[in-house]
Residue frames as qw, qx, qy, qz and C-alpha x, y, z in Angstrom:
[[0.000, 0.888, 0.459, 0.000, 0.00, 0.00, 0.00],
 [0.476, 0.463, 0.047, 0.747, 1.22, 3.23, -0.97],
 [0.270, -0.290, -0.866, 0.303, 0.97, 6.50, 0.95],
 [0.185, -0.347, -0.313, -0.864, -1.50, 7.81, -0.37],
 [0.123, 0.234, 0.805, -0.531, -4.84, 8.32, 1.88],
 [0.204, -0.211, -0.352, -0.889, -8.23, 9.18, 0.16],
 [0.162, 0.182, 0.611, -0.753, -11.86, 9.07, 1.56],
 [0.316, -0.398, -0.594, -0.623, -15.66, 8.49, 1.25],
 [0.048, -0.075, -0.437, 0.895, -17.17, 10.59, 3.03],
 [0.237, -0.557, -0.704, -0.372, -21.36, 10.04, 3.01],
 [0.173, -0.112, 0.336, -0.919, -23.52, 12.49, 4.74],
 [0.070, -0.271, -0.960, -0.007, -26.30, 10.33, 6.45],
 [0.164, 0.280, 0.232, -0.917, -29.12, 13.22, 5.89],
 [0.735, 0.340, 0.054, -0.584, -31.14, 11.32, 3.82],
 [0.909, 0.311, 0.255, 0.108, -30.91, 8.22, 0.83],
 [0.064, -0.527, 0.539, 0.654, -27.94, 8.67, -1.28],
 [0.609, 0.670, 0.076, -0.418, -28.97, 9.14, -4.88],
 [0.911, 0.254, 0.115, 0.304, -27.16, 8.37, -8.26],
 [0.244, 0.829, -0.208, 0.458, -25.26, 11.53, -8.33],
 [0.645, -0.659, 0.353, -0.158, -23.65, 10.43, -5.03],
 [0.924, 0.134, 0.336, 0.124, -23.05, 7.19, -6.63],
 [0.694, 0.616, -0.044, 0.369, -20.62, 8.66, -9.61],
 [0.043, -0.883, 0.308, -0.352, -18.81, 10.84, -7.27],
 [0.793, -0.441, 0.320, -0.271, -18.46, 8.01, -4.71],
 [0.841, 0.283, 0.355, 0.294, -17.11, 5.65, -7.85],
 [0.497, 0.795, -0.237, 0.253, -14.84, 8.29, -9.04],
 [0.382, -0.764, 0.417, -0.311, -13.34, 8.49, -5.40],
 [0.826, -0.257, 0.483, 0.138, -12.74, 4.87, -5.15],
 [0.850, 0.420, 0.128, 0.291, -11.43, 3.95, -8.57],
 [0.255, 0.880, -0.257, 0.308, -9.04, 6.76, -8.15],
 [0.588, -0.656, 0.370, -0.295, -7.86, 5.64, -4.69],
 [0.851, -0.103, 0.515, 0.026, -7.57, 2.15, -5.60],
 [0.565, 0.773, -0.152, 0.245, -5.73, 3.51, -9.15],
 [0.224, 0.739, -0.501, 0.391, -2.84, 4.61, -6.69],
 [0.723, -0.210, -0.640, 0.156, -3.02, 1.90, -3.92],
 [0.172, -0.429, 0.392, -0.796, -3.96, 4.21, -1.50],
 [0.034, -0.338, -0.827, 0.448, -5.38, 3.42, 1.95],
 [0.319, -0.312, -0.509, -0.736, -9.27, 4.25, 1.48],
 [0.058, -0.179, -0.802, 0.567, -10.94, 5.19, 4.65],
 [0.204, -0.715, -0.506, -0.438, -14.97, 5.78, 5.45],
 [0.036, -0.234, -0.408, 0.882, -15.84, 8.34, 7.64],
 [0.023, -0.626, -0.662, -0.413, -19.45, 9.28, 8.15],
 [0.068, 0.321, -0.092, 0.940, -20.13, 12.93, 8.33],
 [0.200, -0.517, -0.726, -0.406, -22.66, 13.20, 10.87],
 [0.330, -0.129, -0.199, 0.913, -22.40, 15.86, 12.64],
 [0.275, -0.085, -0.207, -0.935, -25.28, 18.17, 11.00],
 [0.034, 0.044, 0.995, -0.085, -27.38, 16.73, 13.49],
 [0.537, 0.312, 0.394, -0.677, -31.29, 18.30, 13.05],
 [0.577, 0.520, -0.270, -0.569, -30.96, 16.95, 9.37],
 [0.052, -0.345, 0.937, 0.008, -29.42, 13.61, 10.49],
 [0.793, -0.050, -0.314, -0.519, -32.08, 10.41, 9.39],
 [0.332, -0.621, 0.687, -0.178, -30.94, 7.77, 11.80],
 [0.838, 0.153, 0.505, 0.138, -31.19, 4.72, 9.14],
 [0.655, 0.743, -0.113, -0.075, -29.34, 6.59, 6.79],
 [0.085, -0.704, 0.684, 0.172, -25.73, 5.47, 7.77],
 [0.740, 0.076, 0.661, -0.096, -26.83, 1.99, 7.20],
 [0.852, 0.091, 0.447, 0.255, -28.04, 2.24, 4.50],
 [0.363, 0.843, -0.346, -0.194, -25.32, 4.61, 2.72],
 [0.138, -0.498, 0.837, 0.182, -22.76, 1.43, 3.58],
 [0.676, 0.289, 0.648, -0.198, -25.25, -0.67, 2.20],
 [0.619, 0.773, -0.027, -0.133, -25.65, 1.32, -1.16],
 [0.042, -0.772, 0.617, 0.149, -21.45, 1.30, -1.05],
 [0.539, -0.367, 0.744, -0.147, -21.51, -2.14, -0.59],
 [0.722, 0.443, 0.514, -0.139, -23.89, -3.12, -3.27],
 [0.370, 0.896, -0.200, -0.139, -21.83, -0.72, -5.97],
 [0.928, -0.042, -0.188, 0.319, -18.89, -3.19, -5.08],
 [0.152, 0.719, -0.418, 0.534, -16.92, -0.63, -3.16],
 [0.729, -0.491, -0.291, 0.378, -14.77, -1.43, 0.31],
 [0.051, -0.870, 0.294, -0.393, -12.64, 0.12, 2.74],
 [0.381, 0.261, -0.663, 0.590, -9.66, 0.22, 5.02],
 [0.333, -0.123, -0.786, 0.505, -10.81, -0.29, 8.70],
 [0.061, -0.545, -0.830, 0.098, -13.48, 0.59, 10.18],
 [0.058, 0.783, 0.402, 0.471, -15.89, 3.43, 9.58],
 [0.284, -0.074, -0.397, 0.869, -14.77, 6.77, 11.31],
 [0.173, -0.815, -0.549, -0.066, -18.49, 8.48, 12.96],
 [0.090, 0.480, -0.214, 0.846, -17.53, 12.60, 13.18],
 [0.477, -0.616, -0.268, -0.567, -19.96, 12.51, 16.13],
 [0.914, -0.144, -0.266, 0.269, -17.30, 10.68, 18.19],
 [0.617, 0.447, -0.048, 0.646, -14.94, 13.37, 17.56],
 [0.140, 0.875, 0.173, 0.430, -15.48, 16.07, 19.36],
 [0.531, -0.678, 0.099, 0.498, -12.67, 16.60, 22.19],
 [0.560, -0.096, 0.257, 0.782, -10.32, 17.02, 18.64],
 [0.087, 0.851, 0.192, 0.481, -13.02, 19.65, 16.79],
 [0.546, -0.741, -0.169, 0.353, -12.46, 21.25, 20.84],
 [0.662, -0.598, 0.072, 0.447, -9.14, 21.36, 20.35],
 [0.513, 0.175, 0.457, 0.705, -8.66, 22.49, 17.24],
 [0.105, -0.845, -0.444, -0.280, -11.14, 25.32, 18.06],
 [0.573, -0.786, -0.127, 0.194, -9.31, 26.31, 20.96],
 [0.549, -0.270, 0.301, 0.732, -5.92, 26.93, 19.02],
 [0.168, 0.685, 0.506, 0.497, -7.91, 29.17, 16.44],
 [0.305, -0.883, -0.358, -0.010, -8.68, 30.77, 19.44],
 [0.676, -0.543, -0.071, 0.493, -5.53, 31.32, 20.72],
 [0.560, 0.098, 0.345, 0.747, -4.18, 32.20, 17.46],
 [0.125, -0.398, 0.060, 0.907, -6.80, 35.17, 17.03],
 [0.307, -0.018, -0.661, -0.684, -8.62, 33.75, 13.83],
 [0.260, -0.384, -0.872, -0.156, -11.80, 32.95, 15.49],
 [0.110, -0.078, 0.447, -0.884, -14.43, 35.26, 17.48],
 [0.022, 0.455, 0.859, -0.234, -17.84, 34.49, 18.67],
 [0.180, -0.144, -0.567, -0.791, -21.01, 35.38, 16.17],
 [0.237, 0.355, 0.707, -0.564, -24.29, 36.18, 17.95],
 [0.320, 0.320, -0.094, -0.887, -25.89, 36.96, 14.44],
 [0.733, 0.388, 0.435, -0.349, -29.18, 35.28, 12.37],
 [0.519, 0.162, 0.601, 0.586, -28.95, 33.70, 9.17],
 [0.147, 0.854, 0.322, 0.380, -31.91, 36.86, 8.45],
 [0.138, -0.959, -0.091, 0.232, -29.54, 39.27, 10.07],
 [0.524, -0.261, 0.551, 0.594, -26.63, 38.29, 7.59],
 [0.309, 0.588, 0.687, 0.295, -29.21, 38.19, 5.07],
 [0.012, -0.864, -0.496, 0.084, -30.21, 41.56, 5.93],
 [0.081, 0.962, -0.154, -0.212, -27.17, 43.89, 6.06],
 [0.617, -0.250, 0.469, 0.580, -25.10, 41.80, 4.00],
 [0.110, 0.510, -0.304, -0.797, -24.41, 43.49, 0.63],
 [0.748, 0.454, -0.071, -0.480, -26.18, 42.59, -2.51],
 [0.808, -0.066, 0.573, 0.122, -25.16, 38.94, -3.62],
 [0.090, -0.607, 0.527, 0.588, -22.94, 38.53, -6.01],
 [0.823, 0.378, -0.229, -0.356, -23.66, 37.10, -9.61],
 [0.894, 0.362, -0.192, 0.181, -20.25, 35.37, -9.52],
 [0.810, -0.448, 0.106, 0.363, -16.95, 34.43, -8.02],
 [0.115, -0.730, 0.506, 0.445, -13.71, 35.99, -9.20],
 [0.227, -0.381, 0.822, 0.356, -13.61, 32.16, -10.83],
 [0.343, 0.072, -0.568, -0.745, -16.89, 32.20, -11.91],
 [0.287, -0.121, -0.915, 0.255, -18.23, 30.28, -9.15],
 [0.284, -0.631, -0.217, -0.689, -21.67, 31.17, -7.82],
 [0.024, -0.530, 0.601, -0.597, -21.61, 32.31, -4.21],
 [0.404, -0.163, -0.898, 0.059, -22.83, 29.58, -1.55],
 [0.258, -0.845, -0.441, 0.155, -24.50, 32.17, 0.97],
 [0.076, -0.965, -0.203, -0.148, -24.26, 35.39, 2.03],
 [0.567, 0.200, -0.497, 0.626, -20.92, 36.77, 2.64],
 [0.566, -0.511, -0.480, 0.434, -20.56, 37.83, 6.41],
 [0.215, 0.870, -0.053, 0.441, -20.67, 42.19, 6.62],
 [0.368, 0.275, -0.421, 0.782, -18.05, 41.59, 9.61],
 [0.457, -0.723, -0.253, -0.453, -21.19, 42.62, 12.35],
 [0.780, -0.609, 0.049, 0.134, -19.13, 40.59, 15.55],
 [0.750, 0.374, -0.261, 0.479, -16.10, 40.65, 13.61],
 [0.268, -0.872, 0.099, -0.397, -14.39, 43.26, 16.89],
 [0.851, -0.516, 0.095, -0.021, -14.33, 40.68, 19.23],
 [0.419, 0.709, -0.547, 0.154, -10.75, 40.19, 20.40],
 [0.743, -0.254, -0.619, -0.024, -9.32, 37.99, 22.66],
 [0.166, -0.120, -0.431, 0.879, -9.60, 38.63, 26.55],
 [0.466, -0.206, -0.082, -0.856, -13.27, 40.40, 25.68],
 [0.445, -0.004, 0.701, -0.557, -16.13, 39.00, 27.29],
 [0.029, 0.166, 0.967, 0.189, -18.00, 35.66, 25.58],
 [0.448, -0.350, -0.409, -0.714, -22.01, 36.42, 24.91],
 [0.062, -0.188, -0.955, 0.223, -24.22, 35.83, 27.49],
 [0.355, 0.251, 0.241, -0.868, -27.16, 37.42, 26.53],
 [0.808, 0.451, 0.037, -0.376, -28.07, 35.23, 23.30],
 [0.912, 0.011, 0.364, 0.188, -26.78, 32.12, 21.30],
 [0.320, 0.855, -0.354, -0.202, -23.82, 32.49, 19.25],
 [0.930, -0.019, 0.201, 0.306, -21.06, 30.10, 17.41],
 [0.335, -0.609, 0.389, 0.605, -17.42, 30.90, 16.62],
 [0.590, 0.802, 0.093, 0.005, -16.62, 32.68, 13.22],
 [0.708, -0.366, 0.271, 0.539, -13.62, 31.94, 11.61],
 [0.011, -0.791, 0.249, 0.559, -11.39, 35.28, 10.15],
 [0.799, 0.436, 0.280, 0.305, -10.92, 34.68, 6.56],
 [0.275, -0.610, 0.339, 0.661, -7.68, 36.36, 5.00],
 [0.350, 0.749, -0.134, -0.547, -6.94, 36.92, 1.74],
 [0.488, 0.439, -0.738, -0.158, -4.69, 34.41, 1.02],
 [0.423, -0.057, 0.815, 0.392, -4.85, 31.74, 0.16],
 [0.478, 0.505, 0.183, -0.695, -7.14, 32.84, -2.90],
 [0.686, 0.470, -0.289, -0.474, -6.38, 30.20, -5.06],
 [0.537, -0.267, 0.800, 0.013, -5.57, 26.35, -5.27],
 [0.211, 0.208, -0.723, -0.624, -5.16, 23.52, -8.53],
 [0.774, 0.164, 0.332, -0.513, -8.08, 21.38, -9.08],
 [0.247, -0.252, 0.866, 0.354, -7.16, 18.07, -10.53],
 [0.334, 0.627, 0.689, 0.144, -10.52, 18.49, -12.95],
 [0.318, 0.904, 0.239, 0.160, -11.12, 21.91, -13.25],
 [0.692, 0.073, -0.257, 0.670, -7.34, 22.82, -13.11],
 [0.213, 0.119, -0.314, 0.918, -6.46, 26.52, -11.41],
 [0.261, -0.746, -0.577, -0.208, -9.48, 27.91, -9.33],
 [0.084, 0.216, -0.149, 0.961, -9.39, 31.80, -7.88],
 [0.242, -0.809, -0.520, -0.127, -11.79, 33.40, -5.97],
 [0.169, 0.505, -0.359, 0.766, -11.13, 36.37, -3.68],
 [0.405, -0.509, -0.754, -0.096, -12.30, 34.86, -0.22],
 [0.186, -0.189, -0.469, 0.842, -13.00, 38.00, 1.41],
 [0.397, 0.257, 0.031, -0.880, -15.38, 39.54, -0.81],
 [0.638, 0.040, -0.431, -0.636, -16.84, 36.66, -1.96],
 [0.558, -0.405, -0.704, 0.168, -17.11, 34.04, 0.82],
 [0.394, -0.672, 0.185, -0.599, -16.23, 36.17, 4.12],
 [0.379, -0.355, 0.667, -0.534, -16.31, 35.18, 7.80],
 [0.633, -0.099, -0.671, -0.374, -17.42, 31.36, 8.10],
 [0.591, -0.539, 0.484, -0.356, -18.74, 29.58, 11.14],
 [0.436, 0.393, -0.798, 0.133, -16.91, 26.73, 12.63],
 [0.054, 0.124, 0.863, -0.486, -19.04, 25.70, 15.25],
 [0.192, -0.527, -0.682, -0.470, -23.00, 25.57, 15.94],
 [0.440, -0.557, 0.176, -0.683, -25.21, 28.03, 18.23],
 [0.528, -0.520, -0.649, 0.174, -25.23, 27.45, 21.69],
 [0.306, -0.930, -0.073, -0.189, -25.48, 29.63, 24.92],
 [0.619, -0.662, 0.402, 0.125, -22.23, 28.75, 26.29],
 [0.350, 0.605, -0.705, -0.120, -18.42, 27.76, 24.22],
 [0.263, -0.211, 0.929, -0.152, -18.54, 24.35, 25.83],
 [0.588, 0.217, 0.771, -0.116, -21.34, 23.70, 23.83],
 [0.538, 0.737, -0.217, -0.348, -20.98, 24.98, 20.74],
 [0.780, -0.035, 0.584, 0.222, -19.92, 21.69, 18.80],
 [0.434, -0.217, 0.690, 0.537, -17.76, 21.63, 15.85],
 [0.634, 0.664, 0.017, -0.396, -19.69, 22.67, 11.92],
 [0.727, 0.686, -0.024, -0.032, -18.78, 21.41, 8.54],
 [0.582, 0.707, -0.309, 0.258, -15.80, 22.74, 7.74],
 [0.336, -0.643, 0.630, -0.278, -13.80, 22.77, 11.02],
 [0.790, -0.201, 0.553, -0.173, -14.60, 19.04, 11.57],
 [0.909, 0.314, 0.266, 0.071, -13.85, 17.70, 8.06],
 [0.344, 0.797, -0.457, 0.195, -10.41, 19.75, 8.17],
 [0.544, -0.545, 0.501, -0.396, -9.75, 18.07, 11.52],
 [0.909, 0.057, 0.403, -0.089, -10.64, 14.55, 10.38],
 [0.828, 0.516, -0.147, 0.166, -8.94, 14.69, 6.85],
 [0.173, 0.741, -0.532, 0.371, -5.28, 15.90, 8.96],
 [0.711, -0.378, 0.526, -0.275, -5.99, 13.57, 11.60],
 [0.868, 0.209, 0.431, -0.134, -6.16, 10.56, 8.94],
 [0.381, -0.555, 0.546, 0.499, -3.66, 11.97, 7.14],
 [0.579, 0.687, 0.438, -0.034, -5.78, 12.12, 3.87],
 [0.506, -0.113, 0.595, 0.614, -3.87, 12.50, 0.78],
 [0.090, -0.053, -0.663, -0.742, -6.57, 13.23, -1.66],
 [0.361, 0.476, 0.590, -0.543, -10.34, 14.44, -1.18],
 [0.069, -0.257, -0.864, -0.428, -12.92, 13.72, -4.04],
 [0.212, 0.484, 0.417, -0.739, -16.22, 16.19, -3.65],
 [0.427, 0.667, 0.508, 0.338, -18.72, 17.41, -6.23],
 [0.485, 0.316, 0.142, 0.803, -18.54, 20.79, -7.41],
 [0.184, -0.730, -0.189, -0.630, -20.38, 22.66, -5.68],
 [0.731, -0.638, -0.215, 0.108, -18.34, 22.40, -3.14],
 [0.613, 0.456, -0.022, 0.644, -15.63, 24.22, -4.80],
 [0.029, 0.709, -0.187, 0.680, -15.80, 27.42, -2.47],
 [0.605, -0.770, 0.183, -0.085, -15.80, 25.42, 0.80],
 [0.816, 0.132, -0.181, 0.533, -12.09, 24.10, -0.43],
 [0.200, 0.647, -0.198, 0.709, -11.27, 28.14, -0.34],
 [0.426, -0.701, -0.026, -0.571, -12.50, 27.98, 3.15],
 [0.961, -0.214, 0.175, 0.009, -10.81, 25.00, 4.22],
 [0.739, 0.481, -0.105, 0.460, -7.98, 25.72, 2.67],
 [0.096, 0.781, -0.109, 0.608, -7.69, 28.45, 5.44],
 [0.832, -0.498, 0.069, -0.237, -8.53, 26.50, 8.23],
 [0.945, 0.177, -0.105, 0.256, -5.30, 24.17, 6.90],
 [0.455, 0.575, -0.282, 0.618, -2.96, 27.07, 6.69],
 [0.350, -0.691, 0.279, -0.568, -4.13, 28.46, 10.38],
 [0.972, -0.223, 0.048, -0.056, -3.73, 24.98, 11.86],
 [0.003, -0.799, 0.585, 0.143, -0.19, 25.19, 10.17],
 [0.667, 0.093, 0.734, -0.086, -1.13, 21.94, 8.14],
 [0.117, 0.249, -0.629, -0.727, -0.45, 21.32, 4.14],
 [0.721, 0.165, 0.387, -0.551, -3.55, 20.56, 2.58],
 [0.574, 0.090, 0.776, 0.246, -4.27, 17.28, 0.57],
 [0.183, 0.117, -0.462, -0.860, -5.13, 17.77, -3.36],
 [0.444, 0.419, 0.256, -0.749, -8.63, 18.25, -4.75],
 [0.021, 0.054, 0.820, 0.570, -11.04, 16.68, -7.33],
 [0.496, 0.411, 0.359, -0.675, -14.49, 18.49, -7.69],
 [0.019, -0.095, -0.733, -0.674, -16.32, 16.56, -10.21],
 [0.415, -0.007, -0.155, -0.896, -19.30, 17.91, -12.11],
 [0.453, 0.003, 0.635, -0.625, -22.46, 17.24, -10.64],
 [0.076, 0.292, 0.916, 0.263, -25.22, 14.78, -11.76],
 [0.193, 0.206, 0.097, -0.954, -28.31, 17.30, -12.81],
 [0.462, 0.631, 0.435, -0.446, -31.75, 17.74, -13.91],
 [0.462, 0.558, 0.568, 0.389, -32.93, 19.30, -16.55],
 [0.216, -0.955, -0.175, -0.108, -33.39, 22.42, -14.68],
 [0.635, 0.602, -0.366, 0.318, -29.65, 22.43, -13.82],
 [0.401, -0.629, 0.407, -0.526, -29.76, 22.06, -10.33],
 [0.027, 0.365, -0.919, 0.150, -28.56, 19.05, -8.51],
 [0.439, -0.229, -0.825, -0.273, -30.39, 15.82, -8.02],
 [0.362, -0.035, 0.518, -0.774, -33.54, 16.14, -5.18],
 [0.373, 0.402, 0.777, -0.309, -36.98, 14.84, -4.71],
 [0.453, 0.648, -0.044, -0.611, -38.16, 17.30, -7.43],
 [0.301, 0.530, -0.664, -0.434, -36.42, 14.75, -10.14],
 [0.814, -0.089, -0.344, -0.460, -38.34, 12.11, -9.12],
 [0.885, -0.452, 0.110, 0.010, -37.02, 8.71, -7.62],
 [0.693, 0.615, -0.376, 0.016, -33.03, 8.55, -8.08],
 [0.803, -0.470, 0.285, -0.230, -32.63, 6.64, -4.41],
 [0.217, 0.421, -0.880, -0.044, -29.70, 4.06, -4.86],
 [0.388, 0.103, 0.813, -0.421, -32.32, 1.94, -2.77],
 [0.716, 0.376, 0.423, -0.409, -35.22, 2.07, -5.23],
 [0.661, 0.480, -0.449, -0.362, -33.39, 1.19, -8.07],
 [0.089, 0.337, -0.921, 0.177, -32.01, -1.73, -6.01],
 [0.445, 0.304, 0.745, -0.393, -35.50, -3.02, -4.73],
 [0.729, 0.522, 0.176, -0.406, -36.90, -2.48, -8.34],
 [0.960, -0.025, 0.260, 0.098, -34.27, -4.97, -9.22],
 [0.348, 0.891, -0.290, 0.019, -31.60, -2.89, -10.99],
 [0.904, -0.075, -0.109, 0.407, -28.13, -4.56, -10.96],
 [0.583, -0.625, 0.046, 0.516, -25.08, -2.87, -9.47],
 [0.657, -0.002, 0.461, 0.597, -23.45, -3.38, -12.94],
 [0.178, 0.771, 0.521, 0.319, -25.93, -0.96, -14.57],
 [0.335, -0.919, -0.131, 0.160, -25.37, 1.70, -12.14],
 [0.688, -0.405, 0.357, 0.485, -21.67, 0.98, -12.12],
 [0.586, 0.341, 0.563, 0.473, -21.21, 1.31, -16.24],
 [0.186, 0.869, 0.307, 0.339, -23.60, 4.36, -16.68],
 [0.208, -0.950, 0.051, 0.228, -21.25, 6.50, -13.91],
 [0.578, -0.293, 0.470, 0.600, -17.69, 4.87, -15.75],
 [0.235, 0.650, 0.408, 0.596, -19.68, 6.57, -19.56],
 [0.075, 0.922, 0.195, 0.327, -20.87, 9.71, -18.00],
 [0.422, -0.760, 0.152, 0.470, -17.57, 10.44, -15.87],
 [0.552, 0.770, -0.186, -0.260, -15.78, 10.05, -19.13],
 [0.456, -0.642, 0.615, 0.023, -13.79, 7.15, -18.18],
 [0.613, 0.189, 0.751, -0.157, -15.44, 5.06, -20.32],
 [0.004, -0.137, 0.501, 0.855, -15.42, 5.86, -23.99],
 [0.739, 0.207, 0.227, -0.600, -19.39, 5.88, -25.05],
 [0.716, 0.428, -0.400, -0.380, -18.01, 3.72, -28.07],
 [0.095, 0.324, -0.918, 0.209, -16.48, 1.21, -25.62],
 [0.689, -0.363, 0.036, -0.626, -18.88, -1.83, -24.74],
 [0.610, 0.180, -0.766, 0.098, -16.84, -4.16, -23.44],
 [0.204, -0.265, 0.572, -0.749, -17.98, -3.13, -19.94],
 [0.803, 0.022, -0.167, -0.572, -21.81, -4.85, -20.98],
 [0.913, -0.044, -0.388, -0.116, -19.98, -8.46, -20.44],
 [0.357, 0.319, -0.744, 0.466, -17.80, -8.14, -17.21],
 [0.582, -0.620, -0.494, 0.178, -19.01, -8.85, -13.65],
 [0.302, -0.938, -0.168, 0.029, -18.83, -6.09, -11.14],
 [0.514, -0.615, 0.371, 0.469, -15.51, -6.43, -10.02],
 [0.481, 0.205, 0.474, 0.709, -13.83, -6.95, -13.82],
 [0.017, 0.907, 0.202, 0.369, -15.62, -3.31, -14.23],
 [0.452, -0.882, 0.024, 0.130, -13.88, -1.98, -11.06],
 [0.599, -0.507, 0.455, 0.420, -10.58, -3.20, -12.16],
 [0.510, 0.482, 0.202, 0.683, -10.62, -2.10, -15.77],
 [0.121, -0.928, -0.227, -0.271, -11.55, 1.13, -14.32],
 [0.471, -0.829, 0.279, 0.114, -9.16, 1.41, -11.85],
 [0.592, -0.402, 0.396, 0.576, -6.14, 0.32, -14.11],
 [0.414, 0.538, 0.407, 0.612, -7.20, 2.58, -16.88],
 [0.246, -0.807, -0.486, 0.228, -7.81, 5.41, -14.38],
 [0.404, -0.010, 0.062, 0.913, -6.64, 9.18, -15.10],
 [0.064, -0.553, -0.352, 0.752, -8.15, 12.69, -14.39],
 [0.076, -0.247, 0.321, 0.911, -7.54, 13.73, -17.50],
 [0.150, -0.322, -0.862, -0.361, -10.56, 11.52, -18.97],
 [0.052, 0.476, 0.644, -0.597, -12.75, 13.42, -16.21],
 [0.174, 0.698, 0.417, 0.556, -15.55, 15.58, -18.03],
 [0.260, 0.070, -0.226, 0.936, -15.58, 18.74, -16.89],
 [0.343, -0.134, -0.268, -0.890, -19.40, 19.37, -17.48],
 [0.529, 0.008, 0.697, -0.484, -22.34, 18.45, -15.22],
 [0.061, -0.126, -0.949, -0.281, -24.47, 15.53, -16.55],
 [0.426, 0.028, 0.152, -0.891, -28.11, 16.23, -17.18],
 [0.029, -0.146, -0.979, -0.137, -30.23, 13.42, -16.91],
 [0.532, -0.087, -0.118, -0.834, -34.24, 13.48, -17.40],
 [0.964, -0.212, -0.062, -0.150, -35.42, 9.59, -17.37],
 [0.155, -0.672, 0.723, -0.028, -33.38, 8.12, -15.04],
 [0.835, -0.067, 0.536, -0.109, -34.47, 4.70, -15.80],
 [0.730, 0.653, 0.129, 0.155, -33.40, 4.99, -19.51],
 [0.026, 0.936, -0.332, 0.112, -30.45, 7.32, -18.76],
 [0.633, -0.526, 0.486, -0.294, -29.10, 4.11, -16.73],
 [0.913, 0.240, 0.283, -0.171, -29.57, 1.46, -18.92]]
């Protein structure tokens, strides 16, 4: 084994879908392309939106797609003495202060929303107008209303390669801003660990090599990229591939009908099907290639993974209307 590290990383907040699925299958074939150690780790952490049969069955859906892992599933919800502690050196350092504002009072005197990123990226929320930004350390902690810790964004880093969509820019001051790193509570001992703090924490802990994400997750890299540098930690390289869409151009949801990895598995759908249509539409797969139609799962996994290369990635989201035809 080489030492590389890479990651699948399910968020148990509902069913994973097919557009999970291709992203999930790019991550592994890529991993297992470089004999890397390949660890799970289930994000669950975002707990009002957590479904509590969805970790099941997201290692279920893995399981059926013929994907494994290295040792045993890592649960963020386990974590939190290291989110702590990695909070607490933020603290020390200056780059964190405690945010007693609404999402409608960000909403309200932040500036008009931007059309577009520096790279062309549309913005993910409101950027922060800087309302608590003051706080210094040694001031006194809220105690009057909830509030989670906001972490100082600098200028630099403002730009990092993408191993799909190669150089990516933004400017993250005027187009992300302050981010939180923790959730509301009344009191810093309970204000547990968000998003981005915890999956910077986990991928440095695990010594992750190589993170695999869709794209529209491109502007929390910029944000996470900062978190790396304040920690005083090199970050691992990047691969945002392009999302699995509608028609409408918006990622897969309920609005597109069923595209459950479960209901195509209870309405009898083989693995292989699934498996084929994400190795065509990532572009690993030449469309004019059908030798894939007579292998078993695994002979699919392992042309795939010893023909593997970035360069074959498309670059362009996949729009799909019938998924049952689209699949096939």
């Amino acid at each position: 084994m080489s030492s590389a590290v890479c990651r699948l990383a399910p968020s148990p907040t509902g069913a994973q879908h097919l557009g999970n699925a291709r992203t999930f299958l790019i991550a592994y074939w890529s991993a297992r392309s470089q004999n890397a150690r390949l660890m799970l780790r289930i994000e669950d952490i975002d707990s009002p939106r957590i479904k509590p049969w969805a970790t099941a069955q997201a290692i279920t859906d893995l399981n059926w797609l013929g994907m494994d892992w290295d040792g045993d599933p890592i649960i963020q919800t386990e974590r939190s003495t290291l989110y702590d502690q990695a909070r607490n050196q933020l603290m020390e350092a200056g780059r964190v202060y405690p945010c007693t504002c609404t999402r409608r009072d960000i909403e309200a005197a932040a500036s008009a929303p931007h059309e577009s990123t520096a790279s062309g990226w549309t913005p993910d929320a409101p950027v922060y107008p800087g309302t608590c930004a003051g706080w210094k350390n040694g001031d006194p902690l809220p105690e009057d209303k909830p509030f989670c810790f906001r972490f100082r964004m600098h200028a630099k880093p403002d730009r990092f390669f993408d191993r799909v969509h190669g150089e990516v820019t933004c400017d993250p001051i005027r187009d992300i801003g302050d981010f939180p790193i923790t959730r509301k509570a009344e009191t810093a001992a309970d204000c547990l660990a968000a998003y981005q703090l915890a999956v910077v924490i986990d991928d440095i802990d695990a010594g992750v090599t190589e993170v695999v994400r869709g794209d529209d997750l491109i502007l929390s890299t910029f944000r996470q990229l900062q978190l790396y540098e304040a920690l005083g930690h090199s970050p691992p390289s990047h691969a945002h591939v392009p999302l699995v869409t509608g028609t409408d151009g918006r990622r897969l949801a309920k609005r597109h009908g069923d595209t459950r990895l479960s209901h195509f598995r209870e309405q009898g759908m083989t693995p292989e099907t699934i498996v084929r249509w994400a190795a065509k539409t990532s572009g690993l797969c030449p469309d004019s290639d059908d030798s894939l139609k007579d292998m078993t799962l695994d002979q699919i996994h392992q042309k795939l993974i010893g023909q593997f290369d970035w360069v074959h990635i498309r670059r362009q989201p996949t729009v799909v209307d019938d998924f049952g035809s689209a699949i096939d």
